[in-house]
PLY file of the C-alpha trace (Angstrom):
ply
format ascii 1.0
element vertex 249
property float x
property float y
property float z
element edge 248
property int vertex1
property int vertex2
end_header
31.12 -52.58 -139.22
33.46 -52.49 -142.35
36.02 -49.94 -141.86
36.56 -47.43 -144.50
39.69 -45.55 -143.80
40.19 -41.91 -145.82
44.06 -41.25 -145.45
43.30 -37.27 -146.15
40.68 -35.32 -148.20
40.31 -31.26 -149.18
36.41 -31.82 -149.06
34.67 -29.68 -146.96
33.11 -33.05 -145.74
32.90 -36.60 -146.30
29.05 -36.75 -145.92
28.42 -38.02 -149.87
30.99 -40.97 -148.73
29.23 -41.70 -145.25
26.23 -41.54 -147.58
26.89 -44.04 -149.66
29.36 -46.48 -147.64
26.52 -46.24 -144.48
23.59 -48.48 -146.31
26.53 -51.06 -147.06
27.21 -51.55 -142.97
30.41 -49.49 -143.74
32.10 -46.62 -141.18
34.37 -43.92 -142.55
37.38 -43.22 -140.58
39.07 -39.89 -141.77
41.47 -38.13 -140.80
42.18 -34.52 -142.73
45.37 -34.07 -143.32
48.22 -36.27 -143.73
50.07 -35.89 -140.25
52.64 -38.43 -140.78
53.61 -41.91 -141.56
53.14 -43.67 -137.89
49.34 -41.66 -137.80
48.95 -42.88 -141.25
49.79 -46.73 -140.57
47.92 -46.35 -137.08
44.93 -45.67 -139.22
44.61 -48.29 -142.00
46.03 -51.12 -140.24
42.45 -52.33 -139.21
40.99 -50.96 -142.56
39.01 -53.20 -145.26
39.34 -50.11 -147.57
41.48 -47.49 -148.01
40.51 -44.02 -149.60
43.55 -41.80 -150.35
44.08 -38.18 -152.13
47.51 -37.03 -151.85
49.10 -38.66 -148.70
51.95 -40.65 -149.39
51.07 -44.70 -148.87
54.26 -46.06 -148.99
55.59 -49.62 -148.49
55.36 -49.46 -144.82
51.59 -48.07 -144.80
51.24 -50.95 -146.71
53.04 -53.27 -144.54
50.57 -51.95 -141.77
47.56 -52.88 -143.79
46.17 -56.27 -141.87
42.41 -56.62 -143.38
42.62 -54.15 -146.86
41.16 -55.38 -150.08
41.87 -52.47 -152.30
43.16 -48.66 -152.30
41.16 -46.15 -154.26
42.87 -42.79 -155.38
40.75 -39.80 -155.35
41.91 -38.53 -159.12
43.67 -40.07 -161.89
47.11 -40.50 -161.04
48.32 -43.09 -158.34
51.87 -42.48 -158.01
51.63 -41.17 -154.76
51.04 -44.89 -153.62
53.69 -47.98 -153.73
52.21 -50.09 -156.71
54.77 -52.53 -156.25
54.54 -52.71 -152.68
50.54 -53.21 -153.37
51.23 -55.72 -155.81
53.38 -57.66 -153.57
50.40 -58.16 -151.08
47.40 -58.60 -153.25
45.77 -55.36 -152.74
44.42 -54.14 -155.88
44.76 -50.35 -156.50
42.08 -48.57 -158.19
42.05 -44.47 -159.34
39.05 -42.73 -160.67
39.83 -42.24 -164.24
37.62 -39.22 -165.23
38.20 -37.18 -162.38
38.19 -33.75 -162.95
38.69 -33.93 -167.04
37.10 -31.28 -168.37
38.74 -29.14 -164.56
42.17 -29.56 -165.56
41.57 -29.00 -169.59
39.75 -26.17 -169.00
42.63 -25.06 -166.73
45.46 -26.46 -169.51
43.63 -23.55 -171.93
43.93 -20.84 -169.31
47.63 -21.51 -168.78
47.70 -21.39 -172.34
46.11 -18.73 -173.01
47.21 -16.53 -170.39
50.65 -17.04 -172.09
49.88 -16.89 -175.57
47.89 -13.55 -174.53
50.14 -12.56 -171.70
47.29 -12.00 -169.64
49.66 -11.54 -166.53
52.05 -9.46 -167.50
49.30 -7.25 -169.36
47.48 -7.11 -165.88
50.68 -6.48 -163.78
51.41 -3.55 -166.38
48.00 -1.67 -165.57
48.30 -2.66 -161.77
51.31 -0.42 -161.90
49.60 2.49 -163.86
51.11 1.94 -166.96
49.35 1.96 -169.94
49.97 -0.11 -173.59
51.77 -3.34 -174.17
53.47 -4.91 -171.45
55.78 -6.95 -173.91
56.77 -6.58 -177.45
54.06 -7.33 -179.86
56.14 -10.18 -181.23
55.17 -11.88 -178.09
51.67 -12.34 -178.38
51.10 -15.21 -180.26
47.62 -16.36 -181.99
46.70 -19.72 -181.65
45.20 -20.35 -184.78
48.42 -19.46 -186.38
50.13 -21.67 -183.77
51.19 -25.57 -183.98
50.63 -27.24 -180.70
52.23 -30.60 -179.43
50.11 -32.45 -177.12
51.78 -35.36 -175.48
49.94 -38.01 -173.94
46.03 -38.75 -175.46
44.35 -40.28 -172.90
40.66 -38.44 -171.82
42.43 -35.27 -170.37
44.45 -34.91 -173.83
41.76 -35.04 -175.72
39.42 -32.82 -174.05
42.41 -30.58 -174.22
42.49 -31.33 -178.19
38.57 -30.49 -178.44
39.22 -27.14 -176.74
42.24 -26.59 -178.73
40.84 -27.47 -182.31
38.31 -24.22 -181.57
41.37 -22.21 -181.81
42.00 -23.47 -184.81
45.77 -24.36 -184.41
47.25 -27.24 -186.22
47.53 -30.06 -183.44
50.34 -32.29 -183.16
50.04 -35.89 -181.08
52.59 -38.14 -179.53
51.11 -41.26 -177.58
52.97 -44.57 -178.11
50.02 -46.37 -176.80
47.18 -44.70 -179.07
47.18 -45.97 -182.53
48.00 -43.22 -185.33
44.55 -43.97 -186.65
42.78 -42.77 -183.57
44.79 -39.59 -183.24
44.12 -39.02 -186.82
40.48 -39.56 -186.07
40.68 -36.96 -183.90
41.45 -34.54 -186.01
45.19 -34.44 -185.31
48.26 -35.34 -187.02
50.24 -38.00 -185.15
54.24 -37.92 -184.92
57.45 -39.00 -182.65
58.26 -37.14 -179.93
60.99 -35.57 -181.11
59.42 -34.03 -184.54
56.80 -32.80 -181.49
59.58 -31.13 -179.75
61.20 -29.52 -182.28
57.89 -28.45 -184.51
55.38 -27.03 -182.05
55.27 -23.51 -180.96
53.70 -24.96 -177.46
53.83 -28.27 -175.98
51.29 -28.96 -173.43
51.94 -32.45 -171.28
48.99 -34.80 -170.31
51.15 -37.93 -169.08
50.82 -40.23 -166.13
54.32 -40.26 -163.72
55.90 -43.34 -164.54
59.17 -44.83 -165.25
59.11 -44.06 -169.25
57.51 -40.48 -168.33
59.56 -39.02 -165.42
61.82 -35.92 -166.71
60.50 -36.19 -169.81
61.61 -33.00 -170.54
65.26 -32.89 -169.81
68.32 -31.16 -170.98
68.32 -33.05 -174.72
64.03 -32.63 -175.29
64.60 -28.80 -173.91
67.62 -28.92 -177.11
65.34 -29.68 -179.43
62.65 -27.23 -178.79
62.01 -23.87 -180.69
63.19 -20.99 -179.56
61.17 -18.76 -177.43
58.41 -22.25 -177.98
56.23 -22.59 -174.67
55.74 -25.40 -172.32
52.60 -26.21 -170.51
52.44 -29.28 -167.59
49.09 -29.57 -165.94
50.04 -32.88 -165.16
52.87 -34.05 -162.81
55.48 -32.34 -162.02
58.20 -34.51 -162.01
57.35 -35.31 -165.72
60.20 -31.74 -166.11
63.89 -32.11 -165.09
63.39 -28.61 -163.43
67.77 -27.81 -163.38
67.44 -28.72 -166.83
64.35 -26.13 -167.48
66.18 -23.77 -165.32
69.16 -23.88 -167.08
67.61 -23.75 -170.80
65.97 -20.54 -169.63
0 1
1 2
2 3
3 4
4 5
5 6
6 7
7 8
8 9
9 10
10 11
11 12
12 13
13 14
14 15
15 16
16 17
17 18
18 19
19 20
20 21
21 22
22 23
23 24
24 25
25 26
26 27
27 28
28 29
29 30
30 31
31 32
32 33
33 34
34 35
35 36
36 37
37 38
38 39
39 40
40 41
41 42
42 43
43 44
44 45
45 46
46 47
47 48
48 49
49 50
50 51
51 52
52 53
53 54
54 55
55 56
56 57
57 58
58 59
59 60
60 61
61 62
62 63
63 64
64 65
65 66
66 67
67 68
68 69
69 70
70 71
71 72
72 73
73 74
74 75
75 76
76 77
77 78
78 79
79 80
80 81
81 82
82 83
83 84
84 85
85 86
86 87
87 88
88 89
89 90
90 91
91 92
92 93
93 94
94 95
95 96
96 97
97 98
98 99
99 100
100 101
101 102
102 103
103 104
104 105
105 106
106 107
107 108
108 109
109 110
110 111
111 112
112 113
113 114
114 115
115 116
116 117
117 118
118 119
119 120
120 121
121 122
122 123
123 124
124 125
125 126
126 127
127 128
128 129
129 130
130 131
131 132
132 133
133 134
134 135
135 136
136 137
137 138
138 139
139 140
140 141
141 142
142 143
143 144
144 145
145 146
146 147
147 148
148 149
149 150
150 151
151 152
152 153
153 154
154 155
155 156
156 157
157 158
158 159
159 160
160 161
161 162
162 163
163 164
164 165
165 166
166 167
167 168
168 169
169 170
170 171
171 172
172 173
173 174
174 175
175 176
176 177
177 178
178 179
179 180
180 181
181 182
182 183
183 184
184 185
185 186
186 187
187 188
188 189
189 190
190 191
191 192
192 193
193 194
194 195
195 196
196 197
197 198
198 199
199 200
200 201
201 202
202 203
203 204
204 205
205 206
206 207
207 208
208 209
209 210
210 211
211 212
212 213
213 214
214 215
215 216
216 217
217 218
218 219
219 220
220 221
221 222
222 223
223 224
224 225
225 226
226 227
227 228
228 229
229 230
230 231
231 232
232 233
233 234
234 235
235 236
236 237
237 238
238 239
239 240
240 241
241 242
242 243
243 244
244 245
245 246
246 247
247 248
């Protein structure tokens, strides 16, 4: 049998896997969670395949991999696996690029809504018994009178642009990979990061983690931002220097 090995899933089950991978003389080998590097070697070492979500496969899971021809990422991003360490031993590793698109833009909007609105603070208010605005009226904002910076146009951006344009808020793009002409096919206007930054009211971030993208938003993009401007990230994390955000606020 060809072993499959699933490095950790939040599935209830696997069965649409086994479902699949069974016809094609394949076993699934799962185990739920990530318990820990020496667990997580144990377990691929043998593998033809590997299936991860979020556990970490680092250089020496890698190392430990004796028979595996690729690594496939359930999502979009794949930083949580060594790429270099991949590359070194001719594994290719694949993601699953329209994974949850329309989940997370659908989500982007509620973030950015719920702040525009301020949905939360409005429900906290009546929670207490308190009647009227929770904040100053100033503070809720109306999209269409808005100008939002998207950064990054890949398929989540622009699912998050096709949402946005409903609102009808002037849209601002900043993608050094996606010609102007396709942004401006889109309906958008595209610009430089830095006329993003300091133009929008909100900036919303759709980027991969990578070298060019990691803290993104430091100390010197937070200085040229609008006051009082919002910032939206439903994609990595580590895309924000968070001292930096900290200290801005």
């Amino acid at each position: 049998m060809i072993k499959v090995a699933v490095t950790d899933y939040s599935f209830p089950s696997l069965d649409v896997e086994t479902d699949i991978l069974r016809p094609l003389g394949c076993a699934v080998v799962a185990q739920k969670r990530f318990t820990g590097p020496a667990e997580l070697s144990a377990l691929v070492a043998d593998a033809d395949h590997v299936i991860t979500q979020f556990a970490l496969v680092t250089a020496d899971a890698i190392a430990a991999m004796q028979k595996a021809q690729v690594i496939v990422r359930y999502g979009v991003g794949v930083d949580n696996v060594d790429l270099d360490a991949a590359r070194s031993r001719g594994i290719p590793v694949c993601n699953v690029p329209d994974y949850c698109l329309d989940e997370v833009a659908d989500h982007t909007l509620a973030m950015i809504l719920a702040t525009t609105r301020q949905v939360v603070a409005h429900c906290q208010n009546v929670r207490r018994g308190t009647w009227g605005l929770a904040v100053p009226l100033a503070a809720m904002k109306t999209l269409a009178e808005m100008t939002v910076g998207v950064v990054g146009f890949g398929r989540i951006g622009r699912e998050v642009v096709r949402r946005l344009q409903a609102f009808k808020c002037r849209v601002l793009v900043h993608d050094p990979v996606v010609p102007s002409e396709t942004v401006r096919g889109n309906g958008c206007i595209p610009v430089s990061l830095a006329e993003l930054l300091s133009t929008s009211d909100l900036v919303t971030l759709h980027c991969p983690a990578t070298a060019q993208t990691r803290r993104m938003i430091n100390g010197a993009s937070l200085a040229q931002m609008k006051a009082g401007a919002i910032l939206v990230n439903l994609s990595r994390g580590d895309l924000v220097d968070s001292a930096a955000l900290v200290e801005s606020l």
